[in-house]
Residue, then its C-alpha position, 0 to 999 in steps of 0.5 A: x815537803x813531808x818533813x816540813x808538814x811533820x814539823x808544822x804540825x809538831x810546832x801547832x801542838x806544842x802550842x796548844x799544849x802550853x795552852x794547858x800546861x800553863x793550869x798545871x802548878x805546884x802546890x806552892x805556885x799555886x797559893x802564890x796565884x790564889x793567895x791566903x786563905x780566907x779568900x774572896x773566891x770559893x776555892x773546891x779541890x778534888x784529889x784522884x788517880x784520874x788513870x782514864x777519865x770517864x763520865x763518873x769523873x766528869x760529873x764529879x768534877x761538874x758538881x764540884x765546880x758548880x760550888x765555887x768559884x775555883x777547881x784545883x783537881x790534885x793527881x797522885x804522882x805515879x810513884x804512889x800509885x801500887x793498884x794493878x800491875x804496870x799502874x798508871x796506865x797513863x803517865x802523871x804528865x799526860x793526866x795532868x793534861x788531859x785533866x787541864x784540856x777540861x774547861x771546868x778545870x781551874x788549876x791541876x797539881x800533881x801531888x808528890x805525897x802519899x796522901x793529898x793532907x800537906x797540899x790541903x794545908x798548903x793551899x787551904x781551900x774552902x772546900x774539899x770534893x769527895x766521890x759518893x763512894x765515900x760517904x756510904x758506912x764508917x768514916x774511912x781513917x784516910x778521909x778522917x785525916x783530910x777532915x782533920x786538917x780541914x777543920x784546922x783551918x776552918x775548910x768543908x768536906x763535900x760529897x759529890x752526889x751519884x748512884x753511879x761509879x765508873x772504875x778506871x781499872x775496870x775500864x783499862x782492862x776490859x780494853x787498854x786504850x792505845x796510847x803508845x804514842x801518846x805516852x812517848x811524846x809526853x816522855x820526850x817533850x818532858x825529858x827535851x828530847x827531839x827525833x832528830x837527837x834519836x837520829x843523830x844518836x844512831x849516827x853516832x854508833x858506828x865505831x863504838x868499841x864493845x866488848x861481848x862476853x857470853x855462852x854461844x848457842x846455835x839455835x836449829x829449827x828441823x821443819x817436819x810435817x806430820x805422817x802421823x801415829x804408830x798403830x802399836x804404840x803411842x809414837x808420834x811420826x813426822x817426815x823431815x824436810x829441812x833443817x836450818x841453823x841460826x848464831x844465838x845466844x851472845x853471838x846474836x848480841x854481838x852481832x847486832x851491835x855489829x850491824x850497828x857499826x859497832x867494832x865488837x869483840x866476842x870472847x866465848x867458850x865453845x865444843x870442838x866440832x862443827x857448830x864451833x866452825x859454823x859459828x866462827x865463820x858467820x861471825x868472821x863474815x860479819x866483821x866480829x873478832x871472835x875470841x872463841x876459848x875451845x873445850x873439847x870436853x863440852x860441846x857448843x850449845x844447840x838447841x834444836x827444835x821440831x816444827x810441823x806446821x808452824x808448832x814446835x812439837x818437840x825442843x832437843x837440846x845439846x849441851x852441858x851446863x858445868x862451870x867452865x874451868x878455872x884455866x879458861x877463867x883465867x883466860x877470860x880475865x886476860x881477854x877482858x883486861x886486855x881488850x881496849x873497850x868503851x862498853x863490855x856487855x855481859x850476856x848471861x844465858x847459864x851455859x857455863x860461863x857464867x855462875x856465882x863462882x865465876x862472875x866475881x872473877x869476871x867483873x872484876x877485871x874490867x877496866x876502869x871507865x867502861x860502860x859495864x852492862x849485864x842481861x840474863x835471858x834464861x830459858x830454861x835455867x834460873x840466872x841471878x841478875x843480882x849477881x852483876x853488882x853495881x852495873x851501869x845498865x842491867x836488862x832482866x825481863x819480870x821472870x827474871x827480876x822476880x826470881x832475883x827477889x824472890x818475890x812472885x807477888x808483888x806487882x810490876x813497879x815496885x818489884x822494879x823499884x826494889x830491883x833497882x835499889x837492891x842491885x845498885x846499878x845506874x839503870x835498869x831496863x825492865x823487859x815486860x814482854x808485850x807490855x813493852x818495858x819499865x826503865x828505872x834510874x838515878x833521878x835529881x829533883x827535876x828528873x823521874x825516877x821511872x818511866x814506862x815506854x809501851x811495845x813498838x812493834x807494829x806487828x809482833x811474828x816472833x818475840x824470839x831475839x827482842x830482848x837481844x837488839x834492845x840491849x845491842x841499841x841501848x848500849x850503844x845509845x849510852x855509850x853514845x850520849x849517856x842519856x837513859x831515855x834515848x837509850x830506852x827508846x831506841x833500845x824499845x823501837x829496835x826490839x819492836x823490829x826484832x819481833x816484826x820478823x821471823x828468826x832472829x836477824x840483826x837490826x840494822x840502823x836503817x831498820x831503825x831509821x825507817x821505825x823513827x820515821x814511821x813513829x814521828x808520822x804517827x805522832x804529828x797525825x795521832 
């Protein structure tokens, strides 16, 4: 009953959608409809970034339209737009709309080029609106170039009178509107995409072969609580109480793929002492093949943290960062060259196995036809995610990407978009924490080549092993229908769960399942 009131009402907003969409245009569809200048209809057209669409846009374009006969409102494409980081807050699809749902709205293009002039010279209108701001002082050089081509044809700039101007970006980030779910139904019904091939796709993971490659940590968290100062010396005393240990690091990776019905391999290198043993015996519990090289020279990695009261006063870490050999090289090669996979992930935490001497070597022996998938998350170590050339997925967070480039000021998406051309991989998932991810990929003349997918997590407890359930899900995703917005989107809700839970425990498909559930609720009720 509830599923057929869910697909009810998506089917109501699909068609009050195409209601709108049939104003959206482009710019060549549009001058077949309005014909060649001159015309005996008054064309006016106004040209904007319209991130959030505020009283000052609505009375611009109130004047605009009361001179003449047609609105034409152009947008700037999201690739063009480099104002604030993670810019457009809203999605060219969604503003154009949103732009379309107003009735003084004629016509809404989205403009592909930097500058609206070759849409000018295209569609030829008799007016062109400019906000008040533009009049004030010296001709800017960029409306000079839009007079220029109005004059070549004989069109009139105008400037839409207002004391008051309204900032998009002042707005967004005095209170960031919550459009998570609105944004993500825009991406789907652009891309053809249903919740039932979100689910079909989870049914499609189980038995999917992997491959994990990476440093094992165990990560402990040593519960103490306060008894207070020494009186002689500046020494903080704390009483223990319990101590519990949790799998880490690329362990965790392959865990959660492992949840997910995968049939995972684990190769990695570990210390010959007790940690090797616990982790051994909780991936063996798990179903995981466990192909553990032992160096009785270095210990397994620990990371051990003090916690009062829910505070980590003190991080201990034991652990030693040297290259791993050349012999235990050697027979990693064998492992990966030897191991029948459909996708082989490597998970680069700088531990040891992996360095600009060692990756070479690795990459190289994977097979022909593998999904080749690479992530770095490096606490308090650098990693370069350049160093995986030419992967078919790449998962790096800001602090990683930036590091990579060298480049602290850039903001988000073209830092992403160099990111993507400079490690010539298929797609990269950039990680932005709270703010969710930007995923980046090969784009044809009818695709986008990004698209942001904002944080699902309902109520975030612990970020800690977000980052490890989305590239578990993705990668299964894209083993399983090769599409990069189904592996996005599913990779952005299971690490949504991740942070709803405290630790770091393995997503399951029912986890995901129930996510994708509550999400489409939202979305016939948003």
């Amino acid at each position: 009953m509830v599923q057929d009131v869910i697909e009810r009402d998506c089917v109501m907003e699909e068609q009050a959608l195409l209601q709108y969409k049939r104003k959206i245009k482009t710019a060549a569809e549009l001058r077949e409809v309005i014909g060649p200048h001159p015309r005996e209809k008054k064309i006016i057209m106004c040209h904007g970034v319209f991130d959030i669409v505020h009283p000052g846009h609505l009375r611009h374009l109130l004047y605009a339209k009361s001179k003449a006969d047609i609105l034409v409102v152009s947008l700037t494409a999201d690739e063009h737009i480099t104002k604030g980081n993670t810019r457009p807050y809203v999605p060219e699809d969604l503003r154009a709309i949103n732009l379309a749902a107003f009735e003084v709205v004629d016509y809404v293009i989205i403009d592909r080029e930097v500058k609206p002039l070759a849409n000018l010279q295209i569609l030829q209108p008799n007016y062109f609106a400019k906000g008040y701001e533009y009049v004030k002082g010296a001709i800017n050089p960029k409306t000079q170039e839009e007079i220029d081509v109005l004059d070549s044809y004989g069109g009139e700039m105008i400037f839409t009178p207002g004391d008051i101007v309204y900032s998009s970006s002042s707005l967004i980030e005095l209170a960031p509107p919550k459009i998570a779910i609105e944004k993500l139904l825009m991406l789907m019904q652009g891309e053809g995409i249903t919740f039932k091939n979100l689910r079909d796709t989870v049914a499609k993971m189980p038995g999917i072969r992997v491959h994990v490659l990476g440093d094992t940590i165990v990560d402990s968290y040593t519960q103490c609580s306060m008894i207070g100062g020494q009186t002689k010396t500046p020494t903080m005393s704390v009483r223990f109480e319990r101590r519990q240990d949790f799998v880490g690091g690329a362990a965790v990776v392959a865990k959660h793929l492992r949840a997910a019905g995968a049939d995972v391999t684990f190769s990695t290198v570990m210390g010959q002492d007790a940690f090797k043993d616990y982790v051994i015996d909780d991936l063996k519990e798990q179903g995981i093949q466990t192909l553990a090289l032992v160096d009785p020279t270095r210990p397994t990695t620990n990371k051990n943290a003090i916690v009062v009261d829910n505070y980590r006063l003190l991080k201990v870490d034991t652990l030693d960062n040297r290259s791993i050999s050349e012999k235990t090289v050697r027979q990693l090669i064998s492992q990966i060259s030897e191991t029948p996979t459909d996708a082989i992930v490597y998970a680069d935490f700088r531990h040891g196995i992996f360095n600009k001497h060692t990756i070479v070597d690795l990459v190289s022996a994977i097979p022909e036809g593998v999904l080749r998938v690479a992530d770095s998350q490096v606490a308090s170590r650098w990693g370069n995610i350049l160093e995986f050339q030419g992967f078919d997925l790449i998962t790096p967070n800001e602090r990683e990407a930036r590091f990579s480039l060298g480049d602290q000021d850039s903001i988000v998406r073209p830092l992403g978009s160099e990111l993507y051309r400079r490690a010539n991989c298929k797609t990269l998932m950039l990680k932005l924490g709270d703010r969710g991810m930007i995923t980046f990929r090969d784009s044809g003349p009818e695709t986008r080549s990004f698209f942001m997918i904002e944080s699902f997590a309902d109520h975030a407890v612990d970020p800690v092993g977000a980052g490890d359930a989305l590239l578990a899900y993705s990668t299964l995703a894209l083993v399983a229908t090769k599409n990069e917005v189904i592996a996005s989107i599913l990779g952005s809700f299971a690490a949504g769960i991740e942070c709803e839970h405290d630790g770091n425990f393995p997503v399951t498909p029912q986890d995901l399942l129930r996510k994708i559930d509550k999400v489409e609720q939202q979305v016939s009720y948003a």
